[in-house]
C-alpha positions in Angstrom: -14.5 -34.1 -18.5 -15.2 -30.3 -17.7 -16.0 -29.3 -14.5 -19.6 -27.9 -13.9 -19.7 -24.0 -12.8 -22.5 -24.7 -11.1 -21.1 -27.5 -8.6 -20.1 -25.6 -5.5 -19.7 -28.5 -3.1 -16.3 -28.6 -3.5 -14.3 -25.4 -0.9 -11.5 -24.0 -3.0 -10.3 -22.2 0.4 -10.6 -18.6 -1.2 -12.0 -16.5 1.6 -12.9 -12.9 -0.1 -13.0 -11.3 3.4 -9.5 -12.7 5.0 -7.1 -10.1 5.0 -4.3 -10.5 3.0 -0.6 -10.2 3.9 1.8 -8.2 2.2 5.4 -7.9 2.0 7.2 -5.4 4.0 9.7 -4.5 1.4 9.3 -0.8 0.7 7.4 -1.2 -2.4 3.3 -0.8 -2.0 1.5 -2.1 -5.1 -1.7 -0.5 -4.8 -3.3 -2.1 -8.4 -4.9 -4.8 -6.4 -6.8 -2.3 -3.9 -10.3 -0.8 -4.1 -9.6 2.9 -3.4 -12.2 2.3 -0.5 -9.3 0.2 1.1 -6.2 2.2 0.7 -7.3 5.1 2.7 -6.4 2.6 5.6 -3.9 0.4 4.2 -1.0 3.6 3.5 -1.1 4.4 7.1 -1.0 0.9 8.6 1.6 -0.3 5.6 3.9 2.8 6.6 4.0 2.5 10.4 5.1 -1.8 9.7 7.9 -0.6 7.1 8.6 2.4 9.8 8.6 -0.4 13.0 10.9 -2.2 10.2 13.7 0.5 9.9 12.5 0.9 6.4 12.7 4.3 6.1 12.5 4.8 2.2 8.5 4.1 0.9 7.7 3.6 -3.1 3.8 3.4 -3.4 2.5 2.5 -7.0 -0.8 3.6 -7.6 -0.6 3.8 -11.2 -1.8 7.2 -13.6 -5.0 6.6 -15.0 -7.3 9.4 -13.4 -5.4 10.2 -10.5 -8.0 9.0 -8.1 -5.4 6.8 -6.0 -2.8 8.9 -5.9 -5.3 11.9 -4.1 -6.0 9.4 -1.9 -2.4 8.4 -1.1 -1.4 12.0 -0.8 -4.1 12.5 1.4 -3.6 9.6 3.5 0.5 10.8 3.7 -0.3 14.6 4.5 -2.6 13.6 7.5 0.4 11.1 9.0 2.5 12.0 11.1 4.6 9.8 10.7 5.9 11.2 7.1 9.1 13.7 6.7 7.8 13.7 3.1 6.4 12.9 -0.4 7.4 13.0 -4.0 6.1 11.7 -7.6 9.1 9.1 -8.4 11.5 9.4 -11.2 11.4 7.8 -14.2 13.5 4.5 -13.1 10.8 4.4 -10.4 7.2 4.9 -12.0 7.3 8.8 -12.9 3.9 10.1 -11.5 2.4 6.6 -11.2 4.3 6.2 -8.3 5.0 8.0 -5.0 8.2 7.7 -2.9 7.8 8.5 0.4 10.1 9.5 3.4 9.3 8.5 6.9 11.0 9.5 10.2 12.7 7.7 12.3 11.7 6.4 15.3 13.3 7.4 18.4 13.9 5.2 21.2 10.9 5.3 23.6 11.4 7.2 27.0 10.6 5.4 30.4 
């Protein structure tokens, strides 16, 4: 027996809203993203990895148009907390990916 599409009694638990959690690995996947969400998400992704000691960033955002990657470059020339940026080489996505450098933190002075 089927199940009716039209029975939505039963709560699968999928909340569209709740935020999701990512790995902090060093490796941003952006595919999943609207653009209207990564303006936001680059900056607070970098400053976990950075917290992390991760140091070394590779953000995917694919080639099609290029619409993502102006928005990550934008996003990483406004932060301050980037050394730098790059298009990654061919083992790492060519120009569908962008590493990125961060600085390290220094020790907080009291």
């Amino acid at each position: 027996m089927r199940p009716d599409p039209e029975d939505d009694d039963e709560d699968d638990g999928f909340d569209p809203e709740a935020p999701v959690e990512l790995p902090i690995d060093g490796v941003l996947d952006l595919h999943a993203f609207r653009p209207s969400e990564v303006k936001e998400l680059v900056p607070e992704y970098l400053a976990e990895c950075r917290a992390r000691g991760i140091l070394e960033v590779r953000i995917i955002h694919g080639k099609g148009q290029g619409t993502l990657r102006r928005i990550v470059h934008a996003a990483l020339d406004r932060s301050e907390l980037v050394q730098g940026y790059r298009s990654a080489g061919h083992g790492s996505g060519g120009w569908g990916a962008t590493l990125v450098d961060l600085l390290p933190q220094t020790p907080d002075k009291e």
